[in-house]
N, C-alpha and C positions, 0 to 999 in steps of 0.2 A: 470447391477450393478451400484449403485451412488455410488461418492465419496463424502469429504466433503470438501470444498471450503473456509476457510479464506480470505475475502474481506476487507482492510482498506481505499482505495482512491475510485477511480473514477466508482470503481462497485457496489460502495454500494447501496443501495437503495433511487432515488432523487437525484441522481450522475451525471455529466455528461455520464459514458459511461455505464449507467446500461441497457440501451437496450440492451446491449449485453449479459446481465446474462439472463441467463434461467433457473436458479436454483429456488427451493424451496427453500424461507426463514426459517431459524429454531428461531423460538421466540425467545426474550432476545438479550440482547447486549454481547461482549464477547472482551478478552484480549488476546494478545498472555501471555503465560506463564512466559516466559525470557524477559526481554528487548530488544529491538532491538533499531536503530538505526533510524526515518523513515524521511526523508527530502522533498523537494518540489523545484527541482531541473527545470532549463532549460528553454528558451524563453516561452514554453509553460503550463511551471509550472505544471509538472507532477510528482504526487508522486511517491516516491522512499525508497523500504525498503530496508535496506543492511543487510545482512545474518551475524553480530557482535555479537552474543547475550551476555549480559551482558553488554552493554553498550546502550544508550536513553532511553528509557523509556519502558511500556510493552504498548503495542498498541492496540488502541481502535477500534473495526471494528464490521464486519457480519459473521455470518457463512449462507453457504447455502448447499443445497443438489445438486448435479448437476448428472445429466447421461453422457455420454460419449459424447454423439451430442455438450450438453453445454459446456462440461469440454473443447471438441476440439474451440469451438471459442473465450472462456476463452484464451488458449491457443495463438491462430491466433491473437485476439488483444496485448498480452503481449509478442509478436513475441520470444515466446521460444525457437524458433528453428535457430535464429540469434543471433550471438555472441555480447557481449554487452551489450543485452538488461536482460531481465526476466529469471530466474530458476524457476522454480515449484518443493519445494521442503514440505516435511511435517514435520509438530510443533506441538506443542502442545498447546492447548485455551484453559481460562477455562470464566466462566460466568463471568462477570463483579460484584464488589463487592463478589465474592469467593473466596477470597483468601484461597490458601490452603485447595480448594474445588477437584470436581471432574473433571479431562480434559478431553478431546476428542483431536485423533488426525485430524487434518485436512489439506490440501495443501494450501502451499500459496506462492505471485507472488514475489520472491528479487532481486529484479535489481543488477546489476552488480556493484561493488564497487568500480571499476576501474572507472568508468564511471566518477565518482563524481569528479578526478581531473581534467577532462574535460570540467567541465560546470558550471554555473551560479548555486551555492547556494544561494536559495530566503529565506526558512528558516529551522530550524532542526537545533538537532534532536528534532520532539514533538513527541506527545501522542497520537495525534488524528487528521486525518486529516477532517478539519471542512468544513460545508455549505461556510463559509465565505473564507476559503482557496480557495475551488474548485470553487469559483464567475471568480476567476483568472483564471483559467484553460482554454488553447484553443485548439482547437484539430489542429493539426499540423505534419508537419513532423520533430522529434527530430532525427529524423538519420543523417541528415546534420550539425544539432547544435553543435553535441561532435565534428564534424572534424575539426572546426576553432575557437573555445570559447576555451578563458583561464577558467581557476578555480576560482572563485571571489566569495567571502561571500555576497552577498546582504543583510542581514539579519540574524540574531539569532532566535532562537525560541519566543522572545517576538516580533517579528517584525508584527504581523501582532493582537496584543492583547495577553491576557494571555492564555495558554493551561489551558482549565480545564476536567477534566475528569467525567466531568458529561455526559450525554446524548443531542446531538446539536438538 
């Protein structure tokens, strides 16, 4: 059985951690439905959706098709089964420029919203997290970062240029 997979950071395609997706991509580009909240948190600069809806923006990402094998390392890297970190929970997506088209539901990764008073906000909430975002991105261990970092704004969503919602 596949599930479907809503991907906005570091899985996407050209990502740093898209080795670890093994999903089928499904053509087109795609929105969450509701807005959410998505940020770019922590020394390592790892995005961060918070489970808010109705508040940032509607987010720009992938969908993909995964089986169980993939779904589990999905999982394994967005440590779901450690408190703090990722839920895997399902949303609703619909195609980019659809508005008020047809959804699909699909799972997707939302960090823990505690977290964020914990750690270095770099920027968020935006729309999309871009090529130029994830230049910054290092792969690291953020599990020690929350135990000692205050909460500090580094930046607002124009901090690193304009979000546009076009296709990066």
């Amino acid at each position: 059985m596949s599930e479907l997979v809503f991907v906005y950071g570091t899985l996407k395609q050209g990502f740093p951690n898209f080795h670890v997706n093994r999903g089928r991509r499904v053509p087109g580009e795609f929105v969450t439905r509701a807005a959410y909240p998505l940020y770019v948190v922590g020394d390592i600069r790892v995005p961060w959706l918070v489970d808010r809806p109705g508040s940032g923006h509607r987010v720009a990402g992938e969908l993909y098709r995964v089986d169980a094998e993939a779904l589990a390392l999905m999982d394994a890297l967005e440590q779901v089964d450690e408190p703090g970190w990722y839920r895997r929970v399902a949303i609703e997506v619909e195609a980019r420029g659809a508005s008020g088209g047809e959804t699909v539901k699909a799972f997707v990764y939302f960090g823990c919203a505690e977290r964020l008073e914990r750690i270095v906000v770099h920027a968020g909430p935006i729309a999309e997290y871009t090529e130029h975002l994830a230049r910054s991105y290092r792969d690291g261990d953020f599990r020690a970062e929350a135990e000692h970092e205050p909460h500090v704004v580094a930046g607002d969503s124009t901090a690193s240029g304009p979000i546009e919602n076009g296709p990066t």
